[in-house]
LUMNUPA-123589 format. One line per field, with one value per residue (C-alpha): x, y, z; residue in three letters. Coordinates in steps of 0.25 Angstrom, whole numbers, always signed. Example, Ala and Ser with C-alpha at 12.3 -4.5 7.8 and 13.67 -1.06 7.14 Angstrom:
<rs>
X = c(+49,+55) $
Y = c(-18,-4) $
Z = c(+31,+29) $
res = c(ALA,SER) $
</rs>
This chain:
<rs>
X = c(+149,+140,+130,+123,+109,+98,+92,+101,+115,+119,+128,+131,+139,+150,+139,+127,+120,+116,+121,+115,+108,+105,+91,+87,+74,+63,+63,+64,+69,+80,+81,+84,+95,+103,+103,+108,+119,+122,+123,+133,+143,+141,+147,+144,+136,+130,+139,+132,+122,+118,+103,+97,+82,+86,+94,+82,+72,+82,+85,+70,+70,+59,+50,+46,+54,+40,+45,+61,+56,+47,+54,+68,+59,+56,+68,+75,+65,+68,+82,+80,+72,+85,+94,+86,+83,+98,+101,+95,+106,+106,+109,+98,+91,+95,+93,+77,+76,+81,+73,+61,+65,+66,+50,+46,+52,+46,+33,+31,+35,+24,+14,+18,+17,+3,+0,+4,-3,-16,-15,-11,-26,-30,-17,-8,-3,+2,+17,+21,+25,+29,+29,+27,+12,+8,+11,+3,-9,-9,-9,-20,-27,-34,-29,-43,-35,-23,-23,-19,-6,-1,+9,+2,-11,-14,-10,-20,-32,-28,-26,-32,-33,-45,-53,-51,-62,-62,-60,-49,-43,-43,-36,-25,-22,-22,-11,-4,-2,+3,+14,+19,+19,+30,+37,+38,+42,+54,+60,+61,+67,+78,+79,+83,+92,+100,+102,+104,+114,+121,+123,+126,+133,+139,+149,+142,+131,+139,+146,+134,+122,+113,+102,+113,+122,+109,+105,+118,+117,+103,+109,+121,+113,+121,+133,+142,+138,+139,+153,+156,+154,+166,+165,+162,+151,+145,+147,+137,+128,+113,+117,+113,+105,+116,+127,+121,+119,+136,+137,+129,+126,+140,+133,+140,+144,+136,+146,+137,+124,+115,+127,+123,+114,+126,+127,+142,+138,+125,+132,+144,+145,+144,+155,+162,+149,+157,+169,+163,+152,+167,+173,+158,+158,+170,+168,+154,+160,+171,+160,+151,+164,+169,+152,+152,+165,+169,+156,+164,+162,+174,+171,+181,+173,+164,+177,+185,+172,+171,+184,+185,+172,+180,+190,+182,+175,+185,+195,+184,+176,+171,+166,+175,+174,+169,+180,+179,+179,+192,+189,+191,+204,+201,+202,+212,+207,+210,+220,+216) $
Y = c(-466,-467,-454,-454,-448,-446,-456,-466,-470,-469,-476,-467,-468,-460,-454,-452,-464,-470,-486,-489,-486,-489,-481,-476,-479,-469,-466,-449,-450,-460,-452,-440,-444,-451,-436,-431,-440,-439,-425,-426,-437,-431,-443,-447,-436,-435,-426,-412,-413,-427,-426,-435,-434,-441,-453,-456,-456,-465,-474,-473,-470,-460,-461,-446,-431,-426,-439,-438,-421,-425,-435,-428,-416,-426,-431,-416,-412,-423,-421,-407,-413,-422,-411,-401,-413,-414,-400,-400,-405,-408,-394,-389,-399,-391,-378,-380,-385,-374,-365,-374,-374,-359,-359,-369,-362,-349,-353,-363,-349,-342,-353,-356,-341,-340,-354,-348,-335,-343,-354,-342,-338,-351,-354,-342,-349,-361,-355,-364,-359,-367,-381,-382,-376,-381,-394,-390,-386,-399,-407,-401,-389,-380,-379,-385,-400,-398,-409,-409,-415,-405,-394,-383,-389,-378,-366,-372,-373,-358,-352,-340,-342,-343,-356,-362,-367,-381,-373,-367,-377,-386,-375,-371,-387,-389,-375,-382,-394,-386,-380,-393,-399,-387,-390,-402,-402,-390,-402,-409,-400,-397,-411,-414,-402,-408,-421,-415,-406,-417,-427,-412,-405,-411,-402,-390,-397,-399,-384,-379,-387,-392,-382,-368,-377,-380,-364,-361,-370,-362,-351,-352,-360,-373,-379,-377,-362,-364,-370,-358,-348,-341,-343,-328,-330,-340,-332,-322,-331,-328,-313,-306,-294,-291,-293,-283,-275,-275,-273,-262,-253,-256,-265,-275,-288,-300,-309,-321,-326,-338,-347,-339,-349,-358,-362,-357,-344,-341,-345,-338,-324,-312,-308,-321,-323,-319,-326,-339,-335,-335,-348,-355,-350,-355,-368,-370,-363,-375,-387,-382,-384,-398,-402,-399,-401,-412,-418,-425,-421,-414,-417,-407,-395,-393,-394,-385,-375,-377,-375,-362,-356,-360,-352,-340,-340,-342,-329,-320,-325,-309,-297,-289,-274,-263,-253,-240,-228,-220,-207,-195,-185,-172,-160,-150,-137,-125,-114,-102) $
Z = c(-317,-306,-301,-288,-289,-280,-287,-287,-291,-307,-316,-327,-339,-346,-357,-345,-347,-333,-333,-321,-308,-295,-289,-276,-271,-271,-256,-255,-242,-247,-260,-251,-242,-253,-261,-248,-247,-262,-260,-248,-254,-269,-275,-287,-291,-305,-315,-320,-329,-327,-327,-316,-320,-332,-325,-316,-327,-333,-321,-319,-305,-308,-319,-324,-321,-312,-303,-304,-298,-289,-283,-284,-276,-266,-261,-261,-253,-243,-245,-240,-227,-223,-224,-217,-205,-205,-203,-188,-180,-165,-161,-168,-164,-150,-154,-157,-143,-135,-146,-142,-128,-127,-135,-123,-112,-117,-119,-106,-98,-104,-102,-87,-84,-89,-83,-70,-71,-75,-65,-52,-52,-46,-37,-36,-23,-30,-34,-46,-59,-72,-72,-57,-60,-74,-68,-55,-64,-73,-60,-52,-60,-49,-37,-31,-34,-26,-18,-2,-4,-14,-8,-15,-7,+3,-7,-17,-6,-2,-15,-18,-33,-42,-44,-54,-63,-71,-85,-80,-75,-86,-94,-84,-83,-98,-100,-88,-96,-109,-99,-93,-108,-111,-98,-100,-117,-112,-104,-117,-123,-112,-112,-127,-126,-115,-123,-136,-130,-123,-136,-146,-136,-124,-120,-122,-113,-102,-102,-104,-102,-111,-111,-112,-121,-130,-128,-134,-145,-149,-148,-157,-167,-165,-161,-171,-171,-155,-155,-165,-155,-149,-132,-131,-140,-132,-120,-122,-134,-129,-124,-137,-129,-121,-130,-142,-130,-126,-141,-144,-130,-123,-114,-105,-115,-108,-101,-105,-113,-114,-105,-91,-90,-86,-72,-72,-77,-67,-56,-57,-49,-59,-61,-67,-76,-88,-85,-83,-93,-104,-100,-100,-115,-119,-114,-121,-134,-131,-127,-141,-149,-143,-144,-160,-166,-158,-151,-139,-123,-116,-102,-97,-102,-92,-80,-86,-86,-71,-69,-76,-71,-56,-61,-62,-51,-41,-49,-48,-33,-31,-41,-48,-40,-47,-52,-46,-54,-52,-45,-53,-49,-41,-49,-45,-40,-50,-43,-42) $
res = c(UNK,UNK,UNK,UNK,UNK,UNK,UNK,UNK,UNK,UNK,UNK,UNK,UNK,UNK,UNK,UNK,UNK,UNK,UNK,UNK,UNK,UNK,UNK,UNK,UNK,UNK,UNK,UNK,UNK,UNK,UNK,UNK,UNK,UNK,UNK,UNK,UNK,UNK,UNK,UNK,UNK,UNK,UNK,UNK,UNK,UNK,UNK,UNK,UNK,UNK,UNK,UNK,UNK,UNK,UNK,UNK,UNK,UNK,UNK,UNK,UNK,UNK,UNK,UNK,UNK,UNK,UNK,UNK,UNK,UNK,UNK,UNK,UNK,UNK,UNK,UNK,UNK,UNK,UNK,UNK,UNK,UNK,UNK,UNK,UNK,UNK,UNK,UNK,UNK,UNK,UNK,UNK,UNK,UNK,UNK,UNK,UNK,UNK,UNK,UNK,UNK,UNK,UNK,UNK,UNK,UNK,UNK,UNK,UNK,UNK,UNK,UNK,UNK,UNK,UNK,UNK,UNK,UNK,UNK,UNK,UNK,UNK,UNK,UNK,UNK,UNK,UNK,UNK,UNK,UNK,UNK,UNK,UNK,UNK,UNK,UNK,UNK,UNK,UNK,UNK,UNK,UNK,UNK,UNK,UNK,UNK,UNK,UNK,UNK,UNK,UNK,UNK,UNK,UNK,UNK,UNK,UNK,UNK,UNK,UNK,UNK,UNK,UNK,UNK,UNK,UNK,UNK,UNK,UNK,UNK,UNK,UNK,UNK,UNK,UNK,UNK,UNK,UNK,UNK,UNK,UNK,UNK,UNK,UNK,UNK,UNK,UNK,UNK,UNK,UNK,UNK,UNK,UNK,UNK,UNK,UNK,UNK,UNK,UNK,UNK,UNK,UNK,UNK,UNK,UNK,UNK,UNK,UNK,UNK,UNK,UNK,UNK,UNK,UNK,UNK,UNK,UNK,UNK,UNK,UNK,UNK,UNK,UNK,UNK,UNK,UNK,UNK,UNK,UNK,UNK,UNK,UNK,UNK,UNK,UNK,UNK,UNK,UNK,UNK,UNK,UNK,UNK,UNK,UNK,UNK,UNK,UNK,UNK,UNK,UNK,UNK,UNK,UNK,UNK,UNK,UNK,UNK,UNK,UNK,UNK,UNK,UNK,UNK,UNK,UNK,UNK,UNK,UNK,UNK,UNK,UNK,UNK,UNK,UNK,UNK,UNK,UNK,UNK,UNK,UNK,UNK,UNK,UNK,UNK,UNK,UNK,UNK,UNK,UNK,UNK,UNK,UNK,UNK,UNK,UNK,UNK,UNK,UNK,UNK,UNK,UNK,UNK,UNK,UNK,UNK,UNK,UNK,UNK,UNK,UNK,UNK,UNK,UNK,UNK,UNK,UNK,UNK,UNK,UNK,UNK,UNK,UNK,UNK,UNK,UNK,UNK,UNK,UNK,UNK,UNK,UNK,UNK,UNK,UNK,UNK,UNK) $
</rs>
């Protein structure tokens, strides 16, 4: 009978006694993948009871129990590494981006408001903000090195900011720099989202862009648990707030969440932001479906979107008109 191990491969007889052997080298990381794969195929697997310490004393691929433990220890442990490095897949791969991405973005607004409160005593006139000025203040510094030729020339030679000392200076251009770094690493990011997105995702990419289609992701936690989601889910996902609020104080219900960020969506007139706000959802809920179960791109998606969202607007071109409240009846006058 033969009995696959960790270890190696056994040929064992009717009363136990092991005929012959073939062992695995030493190597953990080898050692490790081939008890994972022995545990996924489970063929051959020895019976209950079989004592496996003993068979590789006897085969001599180790030449004491501290050893047979110890190395037994190692390889589980690396075994535990493998599986835990194959359980981050591609769209969690995603969603610790847009987690990062949201950190970045958070952060680099915070910094560049400083910067530009720091940097407005010296040129208040200069009117940049953002990247605009961290770069601006990397490049030149104090406003004293704006050169002739530079359109912010003549407002730098007349600003009525502080001077700026060398100190100070060298500080400014050195937070500038930081700013810029995190500009520049949010690219990046958005970047590798837009390429992951298109090789995980390609229909929900093109209903919904890379940047919401990979928000959504985040949100729901995957894409399985995205493709999951009923359309009216995905509707208002992102609208906690005012959805609790609908449930619990009578409140309006929210006619859409995260997706208003959709071009479809924020360009549509108000009142047909629900409507188009349902059938986007219903096409997202249909893209993240075709994207996981099937992974193959339905060019006719994003036309038959279009198409409806025409619809829409062209049924409902004006607001609907308030309803007026019926007038109460006059009362009749008593007789007397």
């Amino acid at each position: 009978m033969k009995i696959n191990t960790w270890f190696g491969s056994l040929e064992v007889g009717s009363g136990g006694e092991i005929l012959a052997f073939d062992l695995f080298p030493k190597g953990i990381r080898e050692l490790a993948l081939r008890s994972l794969s022995l545990r996924s195929s489970r063929e051959n697997l020895p019976p209950e009871g079989f004592d496996l310490k003993a068979a590789a004393l006897e085969c001599g691929f180790v030449a004491s129990l501290s050893e047979y433990y110890s190395l037994l220890h190692e390889v589980t442990l690396e075994a535990a590494k493998l599986q835990v490095s194959e359980a981050i897949t591609p769209d969690q791969r995603i969603v610790q981006a847009v987690e990062a991405l949201d950190d970045i973005n958070e952060t680099t607004n915070s910094l560049s408001e400083r910067l530009f409160e720091w940097y407005g005593g010296y040129f208040p006139e200069s009117g940049l903000v953002g990247e605009a000025l961290a770069l601006f203040i990397v490049k030149y510094g104090s406003r004293e090195n704006v050169p002739p030729d530079d359109p912010l020339y003549l407002k730098a030679r007349d600003s009525m900011g502080a001077k700026l000392e060398t100190a100070d200076e060298a500080l400014l251009k050195g937070f500038a720099e930081s700013v810029c770094s995190l500009y520049s690493r949010r690219k990046q990011l958005e970047a590798y989202i837009e390429s992951s997105m298109e090789a995980l995702a390609p229909n929900l990419t093109t209903i919904a862009g890379p940047m919401l289609g990979a928000r959504l992701i985040s949100i729901a936690g995957s894409l399985e648990k995205l493709a999951a989601f009923p359309s009216s889910t995905i509707q208002v996902i992102g609208a906690n707030k005012a959805l609790f609020k609908h449930l619990r104080a009578r409140a309006p219900s929210p006619k859409h969440g995260v997706i208003y960020s959709h071009p479809f969506i924020n360009t549509s007139p108000w009142w047909v932001r629900g409507k188009v706000a349902r059938a986007l959802a219903a096409k997202i809920s249909l893209a993240a479906r075709i994207d996981f179960y099937s992974a193959t791109k339905d060019l006719s998606l994003m036309g038959e979107l279009e198409e409806k969202v025409r619809k829409i607007r062209a049924a409902n071109p004006k607001p609907p008109q308030k309803r007026q409240e019926g007038r109460g009846k006059p009362k009749k006058k008593r007789r007397k």
